[in-house]
ROTORNU-641923 format. One line per 3 residues: number of its first residue (from 1); their letters; for each residue x, y, z of C-alpha. Coordinates in steps of 0.02 Angstrom, whole numbers, plus 50000, padded with zeros to 5 digits. Layout:
REM residues N
NUM) a) X/Y/Z  ...
END
This chain:
REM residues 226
1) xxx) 47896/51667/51807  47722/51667/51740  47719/51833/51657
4) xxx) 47517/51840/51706  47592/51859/51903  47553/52026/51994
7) xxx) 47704/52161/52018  47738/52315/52052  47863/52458/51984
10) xxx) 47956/52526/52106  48059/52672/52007  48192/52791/52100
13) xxx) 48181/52969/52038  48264/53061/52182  48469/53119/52185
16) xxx) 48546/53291/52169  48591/53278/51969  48714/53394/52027
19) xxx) 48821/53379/51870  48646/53429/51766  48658/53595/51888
22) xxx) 48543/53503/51996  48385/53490/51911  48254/53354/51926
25) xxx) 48338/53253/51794  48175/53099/51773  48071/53267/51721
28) xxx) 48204/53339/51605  48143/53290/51425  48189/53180/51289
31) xxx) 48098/53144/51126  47959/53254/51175  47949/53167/51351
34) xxx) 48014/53178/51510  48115/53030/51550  47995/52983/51699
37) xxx) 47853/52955/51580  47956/52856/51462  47993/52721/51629
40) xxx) 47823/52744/51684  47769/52711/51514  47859/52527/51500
43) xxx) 47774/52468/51661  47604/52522/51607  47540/52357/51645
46) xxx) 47615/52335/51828  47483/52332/51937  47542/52448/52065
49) xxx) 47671/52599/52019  47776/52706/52135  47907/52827/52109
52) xxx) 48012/52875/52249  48092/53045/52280  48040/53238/52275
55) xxx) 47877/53316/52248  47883/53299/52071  47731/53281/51919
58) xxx) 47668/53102/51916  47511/53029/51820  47350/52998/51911
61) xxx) 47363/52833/52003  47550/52843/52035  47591/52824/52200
64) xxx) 47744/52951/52234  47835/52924/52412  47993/52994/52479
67) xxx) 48142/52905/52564  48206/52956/52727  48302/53041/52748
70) xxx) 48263/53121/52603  48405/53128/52466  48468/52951/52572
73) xxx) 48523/52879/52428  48462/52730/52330  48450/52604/52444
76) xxx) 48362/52740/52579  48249/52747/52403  48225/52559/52391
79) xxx) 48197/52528/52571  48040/52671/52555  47984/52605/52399
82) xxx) 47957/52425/52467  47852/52514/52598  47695/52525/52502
85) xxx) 47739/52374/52384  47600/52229/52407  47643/52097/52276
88) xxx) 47769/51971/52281  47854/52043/52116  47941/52210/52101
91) xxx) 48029/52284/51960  48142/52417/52033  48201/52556/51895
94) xxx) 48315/52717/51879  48225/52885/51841  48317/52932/51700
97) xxx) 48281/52769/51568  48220/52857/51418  48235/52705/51299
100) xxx) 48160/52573/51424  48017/52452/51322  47891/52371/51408
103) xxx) 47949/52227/51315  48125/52213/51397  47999/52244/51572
106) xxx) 47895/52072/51506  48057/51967/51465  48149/52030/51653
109) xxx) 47982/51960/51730  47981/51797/51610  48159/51759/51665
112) xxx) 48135/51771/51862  48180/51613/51964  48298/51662/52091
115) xxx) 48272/51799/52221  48304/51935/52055  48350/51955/51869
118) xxx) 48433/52092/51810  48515/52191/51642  48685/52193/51619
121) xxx) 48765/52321/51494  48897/52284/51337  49028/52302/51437
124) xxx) 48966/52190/51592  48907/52292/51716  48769/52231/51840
127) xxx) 48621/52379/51793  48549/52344/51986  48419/52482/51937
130) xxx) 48349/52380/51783  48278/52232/51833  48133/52140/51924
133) xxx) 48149/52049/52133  48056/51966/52231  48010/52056/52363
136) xxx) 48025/51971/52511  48220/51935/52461  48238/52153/52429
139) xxx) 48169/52181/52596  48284/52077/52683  48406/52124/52605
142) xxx) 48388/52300/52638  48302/52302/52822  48471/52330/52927
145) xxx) 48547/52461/52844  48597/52601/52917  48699/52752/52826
148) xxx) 48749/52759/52662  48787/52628/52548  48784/52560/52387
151) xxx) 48662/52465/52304  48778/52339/52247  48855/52311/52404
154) xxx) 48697/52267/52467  48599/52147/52335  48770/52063/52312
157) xxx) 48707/51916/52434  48577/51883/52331  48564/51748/52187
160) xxx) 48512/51849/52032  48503/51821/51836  48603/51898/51734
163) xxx) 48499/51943/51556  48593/52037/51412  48472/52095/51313
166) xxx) 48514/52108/51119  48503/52285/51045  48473/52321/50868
169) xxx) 48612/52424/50763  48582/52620/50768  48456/52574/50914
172) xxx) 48501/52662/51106  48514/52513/51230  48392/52517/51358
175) xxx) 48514/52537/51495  48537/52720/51425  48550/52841/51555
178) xxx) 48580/53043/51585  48690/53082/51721  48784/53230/51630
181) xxx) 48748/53379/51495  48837/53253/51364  48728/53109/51405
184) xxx) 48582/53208/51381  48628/53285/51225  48662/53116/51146
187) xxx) 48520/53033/51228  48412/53176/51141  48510/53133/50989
190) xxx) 48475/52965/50986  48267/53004/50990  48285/53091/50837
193) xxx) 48302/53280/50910  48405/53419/50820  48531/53509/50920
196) xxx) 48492/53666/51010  48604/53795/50931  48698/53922/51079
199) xxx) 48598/54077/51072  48646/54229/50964  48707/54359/51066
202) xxx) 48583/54533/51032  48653/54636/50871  48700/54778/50915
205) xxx) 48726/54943/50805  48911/55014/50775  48935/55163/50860
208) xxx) 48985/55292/50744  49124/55410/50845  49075/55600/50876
211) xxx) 49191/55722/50783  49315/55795/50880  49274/55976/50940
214) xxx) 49331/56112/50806  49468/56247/50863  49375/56435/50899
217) xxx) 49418/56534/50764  49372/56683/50888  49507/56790/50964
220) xxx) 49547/56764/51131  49491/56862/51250  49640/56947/51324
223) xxx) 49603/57075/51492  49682/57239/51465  49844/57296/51532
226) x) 49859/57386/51695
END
């Protein structure tokens, strides 16, 4: 595909992160960012860009929607994101990407042909939330579903590109992602960050013990005798 071609960045920043205690993981931060920025960030150039999910901080000009029912899962996401989407090229993105490049966003686009192209990991997984669709092949795809489903299950049909990007030694892939307290740390490791050491518990002063109470050395008091 002509990499001069309108598109638009669809990216899905909705889900319960319940094993990060459910917090808004795309606004949770790494190398001084949130992760959000860093996606929105590599698809500076897409002429349209919309984040589906919460109320959540978004840049000026950033179109934020939310999928019914809300928390509906990714394609519920998808299927609201395509909504607003007026170009004939989407790139559709996770959230939580905090190593995405524009550049790997450029080559997806350069290597459409078929209805999609997408990333797949080192050890061969399909990464269905880093890549770039048409969109008339997403929406149909996606228009009779009803419940909850995968992703997978449902872009299976379509004929997609299959891109493994090479990553430089010592370098976090792009398909880096933070779905628990370990992938954050080492995702945070990997942009350079030092470790947050466990707080020190307040120092408290030894408690020195009060003496025990002396014996009277007073007489007794005895009441006299009938």
């Amino acid at each position: 595909m002509d990499p001069r071609t309108p598109y638009t960045a669809v990216v899905l920043a909705g889900g319960k992160a319940a094993r990060l205690g459910g917090q808004a993981k795309p606004q949770l931060e790494v190398g001084g960012r949130t992760m959000l920025a860093a996606v929105l960030a590599a698809v500076a150039d897409a002429d349209h860009r919309v984040v589906v999910g919460p109320p959540q901080p978004v840049p000026p000009g950033v179109l934020l929607v939310r999928e019914q029912p809300p928390r509906g899962g990714p394609v519920a996401a998808l299927r609201a994101g395509l909504t607003v989407v007026v170009t004939d090229v989407v790139a559709v993105l996770a959230g939580d990407l905090p190593f995405l490049t524009g550049e790997l966003v450029a080559d997806l686009r350069a290597r459409l042909t078929d209805d999609g192209v997408l990333v797949v990991d080192e050890g061969g997984r399909d990464q269905y939330l880093l890549g770039v669709w048409r969109t008339a092949a997403l929406r149909a795809a996606t228009a009779d579903v009803h419940g909850p489903t995968s992703l997978r299950r449902v872009l299976a049909p379509l004929v997609v590109t299959r891109h493994r990007p090479a990553v430089a030694p010592g370098t976090p892939p792009p398909w880096t992602d933070c779905d628990t307290p370990a992938d954050l740390a080492r995702a945070r490791a990997a942009a350079g960050e030092q470790p947050t050491p466990p707080p020190t518990p307040p120092r408290t002063e030894p408690q020195t013990p009060e003496p025990a109470a002396r014996p009277s050395l007073l007489p007794r008091f005895q009441s006299p005798p009938d």
